[in-house]
VOSE-675448 format. One line per 8 residues: number of its first residue (from 1); their letters; for each residue x, y, z of N, C-alpha, C, CB. Coordinates in nm, 4 decimals, padded with zeros to 6 digits. Last residue first. Glycine has a CB too. Layout:
N
NUM) a) X:Y:Z:X:Y:Z:X:Y:Z:X:Y:Z  ...
//
This chain:
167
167) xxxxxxxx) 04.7646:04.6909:14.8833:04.7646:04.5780:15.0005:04.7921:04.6696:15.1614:04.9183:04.4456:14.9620  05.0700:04.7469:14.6497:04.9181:04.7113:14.7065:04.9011:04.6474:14.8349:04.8465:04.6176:14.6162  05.3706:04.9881:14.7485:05.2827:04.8509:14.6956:05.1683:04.8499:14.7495:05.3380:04.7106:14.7273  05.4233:05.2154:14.8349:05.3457:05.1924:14.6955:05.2546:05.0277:14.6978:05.4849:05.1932:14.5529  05.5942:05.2080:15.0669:05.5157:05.3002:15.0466:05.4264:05.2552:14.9468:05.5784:05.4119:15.0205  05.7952:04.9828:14.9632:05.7187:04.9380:15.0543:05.5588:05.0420:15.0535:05.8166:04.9413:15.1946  05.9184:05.1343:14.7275:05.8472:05.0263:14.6940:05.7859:04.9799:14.8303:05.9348:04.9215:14.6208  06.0056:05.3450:14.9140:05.9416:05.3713:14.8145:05.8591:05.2545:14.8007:06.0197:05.4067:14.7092
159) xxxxxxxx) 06.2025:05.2131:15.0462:06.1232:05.2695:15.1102:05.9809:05.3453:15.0009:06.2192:05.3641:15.1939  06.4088:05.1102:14.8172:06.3047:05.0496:14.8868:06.2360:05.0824:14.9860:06.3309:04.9651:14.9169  06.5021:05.4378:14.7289:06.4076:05.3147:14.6331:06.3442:05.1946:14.7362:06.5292:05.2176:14.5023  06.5972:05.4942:14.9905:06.4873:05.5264:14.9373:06.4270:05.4603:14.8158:06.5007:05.6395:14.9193  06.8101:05.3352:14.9983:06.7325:05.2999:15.0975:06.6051:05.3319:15.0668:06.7695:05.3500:15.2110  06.9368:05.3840:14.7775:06.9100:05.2610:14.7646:06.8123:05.2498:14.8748:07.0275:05.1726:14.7660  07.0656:05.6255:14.8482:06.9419:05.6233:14.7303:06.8909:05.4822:14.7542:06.9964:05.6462:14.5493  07.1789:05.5801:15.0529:07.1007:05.6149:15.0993:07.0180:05.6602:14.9893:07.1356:05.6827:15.1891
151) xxxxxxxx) 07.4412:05.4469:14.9249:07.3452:05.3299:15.0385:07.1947:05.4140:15.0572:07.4405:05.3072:15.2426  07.5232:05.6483:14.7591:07.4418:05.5181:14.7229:07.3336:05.4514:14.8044:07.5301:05.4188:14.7087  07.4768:06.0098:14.8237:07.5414:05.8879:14.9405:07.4471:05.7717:14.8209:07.4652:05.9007:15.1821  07.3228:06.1939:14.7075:07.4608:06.1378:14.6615:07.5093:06.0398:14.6799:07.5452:06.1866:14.6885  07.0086:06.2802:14.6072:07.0846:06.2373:14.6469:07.2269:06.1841:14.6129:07.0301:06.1938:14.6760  06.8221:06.3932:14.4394:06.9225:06.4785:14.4522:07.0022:06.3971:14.5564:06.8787:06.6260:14.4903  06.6617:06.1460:14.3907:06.7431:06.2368:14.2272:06.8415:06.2926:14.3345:06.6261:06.4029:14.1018  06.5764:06.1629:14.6050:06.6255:05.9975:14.5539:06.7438:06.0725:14.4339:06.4514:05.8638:14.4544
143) xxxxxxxx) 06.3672:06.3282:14.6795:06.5021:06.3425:14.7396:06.6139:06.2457:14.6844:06.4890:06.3203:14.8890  06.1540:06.2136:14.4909:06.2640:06.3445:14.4461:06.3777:06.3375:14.5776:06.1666:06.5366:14.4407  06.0904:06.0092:14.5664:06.1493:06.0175:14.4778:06.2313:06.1358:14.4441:06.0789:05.9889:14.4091  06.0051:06.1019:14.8756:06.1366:05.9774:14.7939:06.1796:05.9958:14.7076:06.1167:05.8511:14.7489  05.7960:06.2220:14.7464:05.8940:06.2946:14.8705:05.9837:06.2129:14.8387:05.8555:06.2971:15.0428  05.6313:05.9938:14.6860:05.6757:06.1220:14.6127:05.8178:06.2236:14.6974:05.5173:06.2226:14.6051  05.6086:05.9101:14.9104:05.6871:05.8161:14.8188:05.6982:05.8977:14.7043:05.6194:05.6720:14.7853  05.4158:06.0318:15.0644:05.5972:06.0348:15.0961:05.6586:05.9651:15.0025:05.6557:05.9639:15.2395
135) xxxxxxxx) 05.1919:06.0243:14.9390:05.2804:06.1797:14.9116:05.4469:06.1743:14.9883:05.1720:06.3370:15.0083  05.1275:05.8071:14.9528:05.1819:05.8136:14.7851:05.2522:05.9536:14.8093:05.0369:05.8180:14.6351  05.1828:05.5550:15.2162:05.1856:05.6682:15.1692:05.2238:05.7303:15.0398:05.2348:05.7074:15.2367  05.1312:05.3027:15.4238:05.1172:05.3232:15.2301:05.1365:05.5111:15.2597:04.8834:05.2526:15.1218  05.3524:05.1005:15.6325:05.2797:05.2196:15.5947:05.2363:05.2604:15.4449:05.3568:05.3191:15.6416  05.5614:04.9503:15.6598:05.4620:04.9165:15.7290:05.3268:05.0056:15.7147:05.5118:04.9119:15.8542  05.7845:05.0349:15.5866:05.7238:04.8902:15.5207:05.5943:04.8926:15.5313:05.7674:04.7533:15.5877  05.8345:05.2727:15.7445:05.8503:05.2969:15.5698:05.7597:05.1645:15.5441:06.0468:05.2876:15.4839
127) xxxxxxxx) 05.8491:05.1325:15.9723:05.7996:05.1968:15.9790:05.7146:05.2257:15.8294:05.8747:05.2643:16.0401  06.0889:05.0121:15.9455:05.9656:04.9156:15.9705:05.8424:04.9896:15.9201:05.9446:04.8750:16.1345  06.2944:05.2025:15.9053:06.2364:05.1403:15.7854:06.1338:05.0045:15.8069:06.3616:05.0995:15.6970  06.2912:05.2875:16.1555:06.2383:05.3703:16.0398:06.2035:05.2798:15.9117:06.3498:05.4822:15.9986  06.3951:05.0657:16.2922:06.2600:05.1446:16.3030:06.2033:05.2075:16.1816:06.2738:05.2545:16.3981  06.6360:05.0347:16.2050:06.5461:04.9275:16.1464:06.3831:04.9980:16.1752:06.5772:04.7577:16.2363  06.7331:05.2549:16.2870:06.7544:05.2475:16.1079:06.6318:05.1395:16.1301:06.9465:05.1766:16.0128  06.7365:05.2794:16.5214:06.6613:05.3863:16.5186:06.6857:05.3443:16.3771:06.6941:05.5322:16.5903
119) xxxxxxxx) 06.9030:05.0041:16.5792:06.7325:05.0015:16.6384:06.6954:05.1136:16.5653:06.6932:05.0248:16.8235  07.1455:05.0950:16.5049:07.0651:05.0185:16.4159:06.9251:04.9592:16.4973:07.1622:04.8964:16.3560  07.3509:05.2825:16.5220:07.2324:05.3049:16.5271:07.0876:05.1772:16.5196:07.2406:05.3961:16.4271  07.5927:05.3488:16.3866:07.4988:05.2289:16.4230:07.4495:05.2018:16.4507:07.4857:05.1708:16.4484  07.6369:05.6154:16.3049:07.6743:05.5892:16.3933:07.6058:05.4080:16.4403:07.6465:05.7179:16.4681  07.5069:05.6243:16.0415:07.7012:05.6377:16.0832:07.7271:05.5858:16.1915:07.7765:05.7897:16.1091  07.2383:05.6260:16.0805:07.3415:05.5315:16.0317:07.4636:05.5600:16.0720:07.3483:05.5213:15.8977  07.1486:05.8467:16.2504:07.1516:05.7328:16.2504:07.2563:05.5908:16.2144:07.0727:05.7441:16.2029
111) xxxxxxxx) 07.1520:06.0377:15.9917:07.2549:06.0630:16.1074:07.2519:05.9310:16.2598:07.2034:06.2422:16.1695  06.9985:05.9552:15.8474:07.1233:05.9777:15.8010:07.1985:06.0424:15.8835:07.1252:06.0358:15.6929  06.7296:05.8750:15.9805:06.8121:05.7859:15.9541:06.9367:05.8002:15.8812:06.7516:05.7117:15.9069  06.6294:06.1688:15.9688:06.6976:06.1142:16.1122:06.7457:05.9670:16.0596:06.5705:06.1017:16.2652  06.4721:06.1805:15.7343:06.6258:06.2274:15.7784:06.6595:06.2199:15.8610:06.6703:06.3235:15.7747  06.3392:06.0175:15.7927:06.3847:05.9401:15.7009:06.5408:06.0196:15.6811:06.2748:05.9314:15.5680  06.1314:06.1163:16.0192:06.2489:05.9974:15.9600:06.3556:05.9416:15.9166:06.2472:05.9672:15.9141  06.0834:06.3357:15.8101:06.1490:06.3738:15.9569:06.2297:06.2580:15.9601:06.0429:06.3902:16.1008
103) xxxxxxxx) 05.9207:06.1613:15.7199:06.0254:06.2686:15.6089:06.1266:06.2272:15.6954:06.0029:06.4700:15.5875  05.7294:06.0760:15.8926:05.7937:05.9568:15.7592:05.9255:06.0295:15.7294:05.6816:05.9411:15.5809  05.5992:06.2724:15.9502:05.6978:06.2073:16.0408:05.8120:06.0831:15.9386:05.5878:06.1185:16.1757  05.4404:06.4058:15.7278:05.5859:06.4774:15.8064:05.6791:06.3873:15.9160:05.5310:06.6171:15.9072  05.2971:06.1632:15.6626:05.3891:06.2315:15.5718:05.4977:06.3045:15.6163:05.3263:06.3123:15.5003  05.1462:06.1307:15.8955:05.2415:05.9828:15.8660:05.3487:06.1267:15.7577:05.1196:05.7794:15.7354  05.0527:06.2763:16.1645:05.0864:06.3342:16.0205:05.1955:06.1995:15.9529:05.1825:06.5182:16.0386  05.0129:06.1037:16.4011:04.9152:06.2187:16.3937:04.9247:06.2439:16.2146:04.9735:06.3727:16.5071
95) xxxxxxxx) 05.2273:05.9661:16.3924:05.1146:05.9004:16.4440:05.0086:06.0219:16.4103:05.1316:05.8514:16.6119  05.4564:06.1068:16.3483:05.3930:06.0274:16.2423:05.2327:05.9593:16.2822:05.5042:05.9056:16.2095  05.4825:06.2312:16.5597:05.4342:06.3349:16.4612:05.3359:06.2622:16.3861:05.5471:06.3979:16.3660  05.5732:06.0122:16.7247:05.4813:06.0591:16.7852:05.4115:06.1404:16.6540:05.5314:06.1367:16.9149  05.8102:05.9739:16.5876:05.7191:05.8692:16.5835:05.5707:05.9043:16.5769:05.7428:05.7909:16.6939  05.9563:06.1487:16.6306:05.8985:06.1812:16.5022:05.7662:06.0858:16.5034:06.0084:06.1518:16.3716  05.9930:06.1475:16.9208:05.9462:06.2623:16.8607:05.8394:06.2394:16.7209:06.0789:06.3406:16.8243  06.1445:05.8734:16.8737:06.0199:05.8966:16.9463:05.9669:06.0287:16.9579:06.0322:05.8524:17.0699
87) xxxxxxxx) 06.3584:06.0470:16.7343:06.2840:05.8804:16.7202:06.1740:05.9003:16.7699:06.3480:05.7445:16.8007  06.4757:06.2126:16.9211:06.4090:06.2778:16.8064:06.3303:06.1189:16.7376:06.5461:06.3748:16.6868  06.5899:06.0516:17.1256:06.4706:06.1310:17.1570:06.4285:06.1647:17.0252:06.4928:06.2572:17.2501  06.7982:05.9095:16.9881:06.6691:05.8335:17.0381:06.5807:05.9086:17.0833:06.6855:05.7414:17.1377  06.9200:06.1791:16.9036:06.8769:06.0786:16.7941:06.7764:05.9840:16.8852:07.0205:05.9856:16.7177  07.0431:06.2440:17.1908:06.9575:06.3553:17.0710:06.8422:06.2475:16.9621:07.1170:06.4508:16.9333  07.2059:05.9889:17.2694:07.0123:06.0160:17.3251:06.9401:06.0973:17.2443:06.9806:06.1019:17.4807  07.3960:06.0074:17.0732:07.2773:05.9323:17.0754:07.1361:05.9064:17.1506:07.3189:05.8535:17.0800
79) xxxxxxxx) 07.5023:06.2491:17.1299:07.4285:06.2409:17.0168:07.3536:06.0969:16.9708:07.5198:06.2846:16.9190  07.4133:06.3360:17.4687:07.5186:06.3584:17.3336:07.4178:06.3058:17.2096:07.6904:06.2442:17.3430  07.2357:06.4407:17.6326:07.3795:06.4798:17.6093:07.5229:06.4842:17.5419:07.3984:06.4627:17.6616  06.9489:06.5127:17.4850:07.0145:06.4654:17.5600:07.1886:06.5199:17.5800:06.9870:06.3406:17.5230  06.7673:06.7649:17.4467:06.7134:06.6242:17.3950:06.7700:06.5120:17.4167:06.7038:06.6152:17.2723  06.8020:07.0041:17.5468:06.7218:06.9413:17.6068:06.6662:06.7846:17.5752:06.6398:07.0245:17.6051  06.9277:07.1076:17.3103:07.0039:07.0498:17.4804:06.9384:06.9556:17.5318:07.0065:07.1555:17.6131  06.9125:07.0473:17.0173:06.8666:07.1100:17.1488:06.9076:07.0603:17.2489:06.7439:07.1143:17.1712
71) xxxxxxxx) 07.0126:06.9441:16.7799:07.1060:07.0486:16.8538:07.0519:07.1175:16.9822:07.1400:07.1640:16.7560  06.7736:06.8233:16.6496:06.9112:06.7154:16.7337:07.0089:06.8344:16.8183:07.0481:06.6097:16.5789  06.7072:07.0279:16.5382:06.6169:06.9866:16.6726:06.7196:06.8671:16.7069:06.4246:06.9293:16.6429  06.8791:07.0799:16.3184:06.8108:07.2003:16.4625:06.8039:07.1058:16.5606:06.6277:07.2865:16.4489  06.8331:06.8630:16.2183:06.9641:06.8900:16.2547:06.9386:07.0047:16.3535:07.0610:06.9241:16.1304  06.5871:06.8449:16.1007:06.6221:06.7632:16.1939:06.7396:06.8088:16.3103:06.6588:06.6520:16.1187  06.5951:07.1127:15.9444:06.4989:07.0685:16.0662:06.5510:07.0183:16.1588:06.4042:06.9817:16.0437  06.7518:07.0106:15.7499:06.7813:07.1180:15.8256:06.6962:07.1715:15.9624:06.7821:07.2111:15.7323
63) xxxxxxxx) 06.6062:06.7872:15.6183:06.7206:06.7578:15.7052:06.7572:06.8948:15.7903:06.8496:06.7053:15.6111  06.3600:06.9949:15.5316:06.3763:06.8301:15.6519:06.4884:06.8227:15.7519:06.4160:06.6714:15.5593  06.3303:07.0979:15.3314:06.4292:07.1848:15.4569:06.4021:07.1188:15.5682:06.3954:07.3538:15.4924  06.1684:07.1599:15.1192:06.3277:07.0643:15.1284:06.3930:07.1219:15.2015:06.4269:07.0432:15.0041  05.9254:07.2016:15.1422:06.0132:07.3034:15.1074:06.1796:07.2744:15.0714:06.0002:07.3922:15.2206  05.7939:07.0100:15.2381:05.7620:06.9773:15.1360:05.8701:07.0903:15.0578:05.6034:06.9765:15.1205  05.8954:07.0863:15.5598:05.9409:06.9198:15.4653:05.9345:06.8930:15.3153:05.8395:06.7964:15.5060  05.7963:07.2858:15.5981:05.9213:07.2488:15.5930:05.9758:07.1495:15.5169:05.9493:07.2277:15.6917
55) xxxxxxxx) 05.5263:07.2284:15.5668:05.5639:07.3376:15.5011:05.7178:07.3071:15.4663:05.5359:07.4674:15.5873  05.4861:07.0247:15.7997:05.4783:07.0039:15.5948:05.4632:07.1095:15.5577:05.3514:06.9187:15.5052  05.5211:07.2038:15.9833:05.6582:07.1057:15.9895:05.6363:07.0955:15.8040:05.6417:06.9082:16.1140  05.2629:07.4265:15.9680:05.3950:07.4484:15.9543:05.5146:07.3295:15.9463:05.4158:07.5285:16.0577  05.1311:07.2100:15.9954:05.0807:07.2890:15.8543:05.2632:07.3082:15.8495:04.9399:07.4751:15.8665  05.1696:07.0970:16.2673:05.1548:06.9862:16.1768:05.2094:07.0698:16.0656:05.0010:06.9164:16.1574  05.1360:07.3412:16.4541:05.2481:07.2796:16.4332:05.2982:07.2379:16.3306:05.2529:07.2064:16.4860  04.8246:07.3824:16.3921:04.9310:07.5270:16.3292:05.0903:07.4470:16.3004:04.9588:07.6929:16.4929
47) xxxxxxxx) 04.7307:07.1231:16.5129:04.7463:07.1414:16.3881:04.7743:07.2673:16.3042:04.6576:07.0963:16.3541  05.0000:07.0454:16.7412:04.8727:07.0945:16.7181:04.8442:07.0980:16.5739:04.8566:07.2237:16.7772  05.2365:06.9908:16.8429:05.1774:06.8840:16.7280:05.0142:06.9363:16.7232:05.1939:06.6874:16.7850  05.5338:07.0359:17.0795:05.4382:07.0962:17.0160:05.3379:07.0088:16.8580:05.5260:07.2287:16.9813  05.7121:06.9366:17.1970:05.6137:06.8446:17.2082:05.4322:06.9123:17.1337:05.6204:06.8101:17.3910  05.9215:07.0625:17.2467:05.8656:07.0625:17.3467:05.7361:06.9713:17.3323:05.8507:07.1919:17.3815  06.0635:06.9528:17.0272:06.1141:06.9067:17.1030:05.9984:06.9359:17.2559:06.2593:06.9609:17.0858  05.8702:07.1555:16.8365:05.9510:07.0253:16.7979:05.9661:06.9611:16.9279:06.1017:07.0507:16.7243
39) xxxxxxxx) 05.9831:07.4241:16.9374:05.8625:07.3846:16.9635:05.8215:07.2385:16.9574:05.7924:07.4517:16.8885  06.2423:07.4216:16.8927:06.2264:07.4074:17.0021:06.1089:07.3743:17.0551:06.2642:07.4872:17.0421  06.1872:07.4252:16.6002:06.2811:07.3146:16.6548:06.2417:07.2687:16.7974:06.4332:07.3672:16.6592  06.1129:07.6615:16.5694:06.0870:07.5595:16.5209:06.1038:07.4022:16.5970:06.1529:07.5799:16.4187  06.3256:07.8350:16.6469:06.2285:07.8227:16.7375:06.1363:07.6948:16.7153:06.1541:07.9461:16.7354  06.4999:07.6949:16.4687:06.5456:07.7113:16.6079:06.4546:07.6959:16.7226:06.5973:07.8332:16.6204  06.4033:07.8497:16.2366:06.3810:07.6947:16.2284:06.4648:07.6544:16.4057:06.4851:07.6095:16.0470  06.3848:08.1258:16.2856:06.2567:08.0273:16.2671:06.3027:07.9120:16.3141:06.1985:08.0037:16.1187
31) xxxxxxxx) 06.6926:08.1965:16.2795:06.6108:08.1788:16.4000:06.4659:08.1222:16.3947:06.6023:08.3038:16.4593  06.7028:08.1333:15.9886:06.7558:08.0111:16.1123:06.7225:08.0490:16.2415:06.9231:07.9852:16.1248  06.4216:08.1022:15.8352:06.5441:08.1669:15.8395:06.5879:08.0719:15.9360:06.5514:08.3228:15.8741  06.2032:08.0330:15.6373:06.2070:07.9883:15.7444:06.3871:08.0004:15.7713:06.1263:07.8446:15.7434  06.1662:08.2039:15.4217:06.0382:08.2299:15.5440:06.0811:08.1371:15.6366:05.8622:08.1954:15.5008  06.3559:08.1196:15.2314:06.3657:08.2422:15.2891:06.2831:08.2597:15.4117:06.3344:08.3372:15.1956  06.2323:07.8993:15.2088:06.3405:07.8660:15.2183:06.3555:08.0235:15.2989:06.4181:07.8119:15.0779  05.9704:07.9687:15.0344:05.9498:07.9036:15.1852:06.1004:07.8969:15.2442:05.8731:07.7308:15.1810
23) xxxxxxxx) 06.0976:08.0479:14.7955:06.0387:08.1542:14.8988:06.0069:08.1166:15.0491:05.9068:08.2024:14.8437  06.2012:07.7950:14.6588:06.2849:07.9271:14.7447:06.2528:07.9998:14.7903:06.3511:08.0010:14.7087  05.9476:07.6315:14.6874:06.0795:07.6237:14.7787:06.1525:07.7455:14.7858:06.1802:07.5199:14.7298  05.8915:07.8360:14.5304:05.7766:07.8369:14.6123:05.8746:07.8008:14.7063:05.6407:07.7473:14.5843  06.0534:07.7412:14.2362:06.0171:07.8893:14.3541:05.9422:07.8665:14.4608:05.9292:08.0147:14.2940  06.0126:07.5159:14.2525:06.1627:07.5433:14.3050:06.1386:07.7007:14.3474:06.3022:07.5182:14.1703  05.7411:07.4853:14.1692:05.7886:07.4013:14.2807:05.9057:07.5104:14.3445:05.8544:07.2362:14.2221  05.8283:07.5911:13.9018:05.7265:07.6639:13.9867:05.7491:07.6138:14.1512:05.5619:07.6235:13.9260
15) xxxxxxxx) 05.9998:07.3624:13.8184:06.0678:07.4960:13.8189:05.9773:07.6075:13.9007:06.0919:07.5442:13.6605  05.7712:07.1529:13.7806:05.9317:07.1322:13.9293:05.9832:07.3444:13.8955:06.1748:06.9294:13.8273  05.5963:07.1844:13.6321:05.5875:07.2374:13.7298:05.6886:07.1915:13.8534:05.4635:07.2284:13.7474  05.8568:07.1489:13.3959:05.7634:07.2437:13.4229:05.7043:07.3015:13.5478:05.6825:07.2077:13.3695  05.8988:06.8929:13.3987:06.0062:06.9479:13.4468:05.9289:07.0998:13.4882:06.1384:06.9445:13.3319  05.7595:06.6748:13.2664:05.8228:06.7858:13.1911:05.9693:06.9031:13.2707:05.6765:06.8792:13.1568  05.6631:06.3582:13.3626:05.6936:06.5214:13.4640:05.8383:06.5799:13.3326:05.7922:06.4736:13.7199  05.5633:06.1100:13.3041:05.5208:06.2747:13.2417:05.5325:06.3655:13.2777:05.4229:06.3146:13.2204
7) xxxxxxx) 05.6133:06.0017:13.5357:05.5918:05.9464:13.3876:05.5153:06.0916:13.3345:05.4785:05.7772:13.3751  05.8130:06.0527:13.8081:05.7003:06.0395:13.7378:05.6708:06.0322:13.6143:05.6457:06.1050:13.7621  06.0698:05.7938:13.9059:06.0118:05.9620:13.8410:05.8953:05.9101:13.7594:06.1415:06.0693:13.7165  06.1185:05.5955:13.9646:06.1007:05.6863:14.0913:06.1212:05.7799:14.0280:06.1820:05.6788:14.2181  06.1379:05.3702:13.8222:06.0045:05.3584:13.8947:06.0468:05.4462:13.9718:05.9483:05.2264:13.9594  06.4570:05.3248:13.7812:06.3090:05.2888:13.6991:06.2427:05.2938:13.8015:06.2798:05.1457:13.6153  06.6722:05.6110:13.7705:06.6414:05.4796:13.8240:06.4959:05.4488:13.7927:06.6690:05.4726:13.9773
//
């Protein structure tokens, strides 16, 4: 798709990338990302928190994040308080780290959508409009390639073009 790969990416340092992901992939097992999670939900955002979530996020292990921390009890009783608490979770991240809350986001809007969600979809993508970020619109682009769902490449090409534009 035009304008969401970089103009001279050989591919080269994506294969160094893909190790580093697979070693961070191993360092955050599923009791990590649990405790992870739980720290997540308790409201943890110090800056050991912050390093560690954009460890996760830049490792491609967002959505597997999210999906932890929607599985805590403590976030409601079913799955739309889980999702309006993790909203105002990420919000909160983004206010401190726009890049890890943007992600976080952006995978809480694919469990969002199905369900209709549509205060926690238009948020996020007020959010996406309303913000410049070049390292989440990098983050776009590559989740954009490995994506399947249409509606949700399409969301990221224009979460992209809001991220980029001037101004």
């Amino acid at each position: 798709m035009p304008g969401l790969r970089r103009l001279g990416d050989s591919g080269i340092g994506r294969r160094r990338e893909d190790r580093i992901g697979s070693a961070l992939r191993m360092t955050f097992n599923q009791s990590t990302m649990i405790e992870i999670a739980r720290n997540v939900v308790q409201g943890a955002t110090g800056p050991g928190a912050i390093d560690e979530l954009r460890e996760i996020v830049r490792a491609g292990l967002a959505n597997r994040l999210v999906s932890e921390i929607l599985a805590q009890p403590s976030l409601g009783k079913d799955d739309v308080a889980a999702i309006d608490a993790a909203m105002t979770l990420f919000e909160r991240i983004a206010d401190i780290e726009f890049f890890v809350g943007g992600a976080l986001m952006a995978e809480l809007y694919r469990w969002a959508e199905p369900r209709f969600m549509h205060h926690v979809c238009d948020a996020v993508s007020l959010w996406m409009s309303s913000s410049r970020s070049d390292e989440l619109a990098t983050w776009f682009r590559a989740a954009h390639d490995r994506e399947t769902d249409h509606r949700l490449r399409q969301r990221y090409q224009e979460w992209v073009s809001g991220l980029t534009r001037p101004g």
